[in-house]
Structures are given as structure tokens and as C-alpha cells.
C-alpha positions in Angstrom: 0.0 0.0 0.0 1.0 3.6 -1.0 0.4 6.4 1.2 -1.3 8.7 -1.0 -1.7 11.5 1.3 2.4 11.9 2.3 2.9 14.1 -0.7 -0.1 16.7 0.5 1.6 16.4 3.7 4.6 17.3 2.4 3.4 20.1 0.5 1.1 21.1 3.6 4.3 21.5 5.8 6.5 23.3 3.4 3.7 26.1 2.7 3.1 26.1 6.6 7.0 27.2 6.5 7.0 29.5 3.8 3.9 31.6 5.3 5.8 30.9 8.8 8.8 33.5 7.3 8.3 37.0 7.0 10.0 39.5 4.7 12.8 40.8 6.5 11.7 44.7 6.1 8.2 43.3 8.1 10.2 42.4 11.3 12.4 45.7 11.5 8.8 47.7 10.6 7.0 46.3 13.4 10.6 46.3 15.6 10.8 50.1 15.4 7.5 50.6 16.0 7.4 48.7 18.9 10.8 50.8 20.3 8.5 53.4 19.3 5.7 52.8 21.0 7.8 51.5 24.7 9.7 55.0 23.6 6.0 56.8 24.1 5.2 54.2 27.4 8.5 55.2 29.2 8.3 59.0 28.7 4.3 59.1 29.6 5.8 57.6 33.2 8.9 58.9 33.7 8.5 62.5 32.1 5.4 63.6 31.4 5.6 67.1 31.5 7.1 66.4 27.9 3.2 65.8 26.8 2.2 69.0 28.2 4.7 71.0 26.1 6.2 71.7 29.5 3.4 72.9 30.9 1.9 72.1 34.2 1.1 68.7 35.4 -2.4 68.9 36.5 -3.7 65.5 38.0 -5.8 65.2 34.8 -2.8 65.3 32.6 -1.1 62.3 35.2 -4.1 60.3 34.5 -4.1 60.4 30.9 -0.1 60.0 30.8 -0.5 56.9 32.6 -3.8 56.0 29.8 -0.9 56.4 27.6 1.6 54.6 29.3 -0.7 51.6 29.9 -1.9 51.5 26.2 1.2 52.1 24.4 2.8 49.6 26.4 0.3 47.2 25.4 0.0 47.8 22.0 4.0 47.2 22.3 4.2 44.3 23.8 1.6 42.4 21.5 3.3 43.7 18.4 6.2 42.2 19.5 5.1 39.0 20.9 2.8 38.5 17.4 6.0 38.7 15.5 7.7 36.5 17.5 5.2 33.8 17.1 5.0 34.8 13.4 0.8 35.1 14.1 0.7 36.5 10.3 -3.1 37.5 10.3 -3.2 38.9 13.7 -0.3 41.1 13.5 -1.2 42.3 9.9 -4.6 43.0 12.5 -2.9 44.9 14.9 -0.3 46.6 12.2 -3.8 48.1 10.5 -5.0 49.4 14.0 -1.5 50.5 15.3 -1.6 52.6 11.4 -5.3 54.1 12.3 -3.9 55.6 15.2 -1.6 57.3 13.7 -3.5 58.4 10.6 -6.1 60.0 13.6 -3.2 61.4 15.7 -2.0 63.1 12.5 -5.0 64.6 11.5 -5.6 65.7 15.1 -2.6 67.1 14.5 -3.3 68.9 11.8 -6.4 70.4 13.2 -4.1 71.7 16.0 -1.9 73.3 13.6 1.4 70.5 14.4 2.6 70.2 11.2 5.7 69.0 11.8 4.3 65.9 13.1 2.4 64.9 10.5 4.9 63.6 7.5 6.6 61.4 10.4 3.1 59.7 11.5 1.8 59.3 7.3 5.2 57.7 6.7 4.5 55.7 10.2 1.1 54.5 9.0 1.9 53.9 5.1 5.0 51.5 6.2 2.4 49.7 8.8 -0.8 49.5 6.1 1.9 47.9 3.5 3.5 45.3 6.2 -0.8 44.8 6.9 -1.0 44.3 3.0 1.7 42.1 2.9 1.0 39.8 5.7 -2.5 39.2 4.7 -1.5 38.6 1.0 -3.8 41.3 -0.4 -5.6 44.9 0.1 -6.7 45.2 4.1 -9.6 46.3 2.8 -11.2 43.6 1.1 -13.2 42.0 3.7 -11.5 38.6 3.1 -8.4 39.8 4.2 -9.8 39.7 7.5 -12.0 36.6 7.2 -10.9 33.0 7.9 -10.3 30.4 5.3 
């Protein structure tokens, strides 16, 4: 007897592999992004009048620099442990959400007249939609990038 199905397995582990690797320029993406965002974590805690422009630090402000601290920390730490379990779909997820944020930031920015901060977050959130792209093997928004198979 032949085992017909060793082939398919064969082929079933080797593309398990290849979607296992990611492009090189993915990992240093989502890498600097993540130093970005613990970069964002660490000053909300350990100097925050740097948020206020120097300002004061009213108790308000300390409540939304730790928001800030907690969130970008968070949103740190899973981009880093998604890449390190290569979770392809979930981190192209969190790579498209990670590049809203900074598409809103910069148009905040832009209504508050900080245009010197916006080509840094477009360039942010272009580089994070076209690691999303990538990952999911086509456009984020065609809705079966985001269904399952």
C-alpha cells in the first residue's frame, strides 16, 4: 500500500513554513514601531511634562499620561510578541490598527496646527498598512483579508 496522502503532507508543511517567514523589512517595521511605541510608554511615566509642552502637570494630565503609558505599552508588547510567534493574520490586525492611530493622531494634529508631526506619523502609518498588505496577501480592505479560510 502507498500512502497517497504523504505528498499533500509534504506540500502542507512546506507552505506552513514558507507563510511561517516574513520579509525581513516586516520584522524591523513592526521592531521600530514597537521601540517606538515603549519609547512613548516610558516618557508618559517617567517624564510627562514632555506631553504637556512643559506645561503644568495637572492630576488630569497624570491620569491620561498613565492611559498612555498603559496602552502604548500594550500595544508594544503584542506587536512584539505577534512577530515573534509569526501570528501573520493577527499582526497584519494589529499593524492596521496601530496605522489608524496614527493616521487619527495626524489629523488631530493637523487640526491643531502641528505640522511638523504629521509627515513622520503618514510615513509611520503607510510603512504599517503595507507590512498589513503584505502579511494578509492582499488589500486590508477587502473584507476577506480579515475573514478566515
Amino acid at each position: 500500500m502507498t500512502n497517497s496522502s504523504a505528498p499533500s503532507q509534504a506540500a502542507d508543511l512546506k507552505t506552513s513554513r514558507s507563510v511561517a517567514r516574513f520579509p525581513l523589512w516586516i520584522f524591523i517595521v513592526v521592531i521600530l514601531g514597537a521601540l517606538l511605541s515603549i519609547t512613548g510608554a516610558v516618557i508618559s511615566k517617567v517624564n510627562p511634562t514632555l506631553l504637556t509642552s512643559g506645561g503644568t502637570m495637572t492630576e488630569t494630565a497624570r491620569v491620561y499620561a498613565d492611559y498612555m503609558f498603559a496602552r502604548s505599552l500594550a500595544l508594544a508588547i503584542m506587536l512584539l510578541f505577534l512577530l515573534f510567534i509569526r501570528s501573520r493574520r493577527v499582526l497584519a490586525s494589529f499593524m492596521v490598527l496601530i496605522a489608524l492611530i496614527q493616521l487619527i493622531d495626524g489629523v488631530d494634529d493637523l487640526v491643531r496646527g502641528a505640522f511638523l508631526l504629521v509627515p513622520g506619523l503618514l510615513v509611520f502609518a503607510l510603512v504599517f498598512f503595507a507590512g498589513a498588505w503584505k502579511l494578509f496577501g492582499q488589500p486590508f480592505w477587502h473584507l476577506d483579508a480579515w475573514r478566515e479560510s
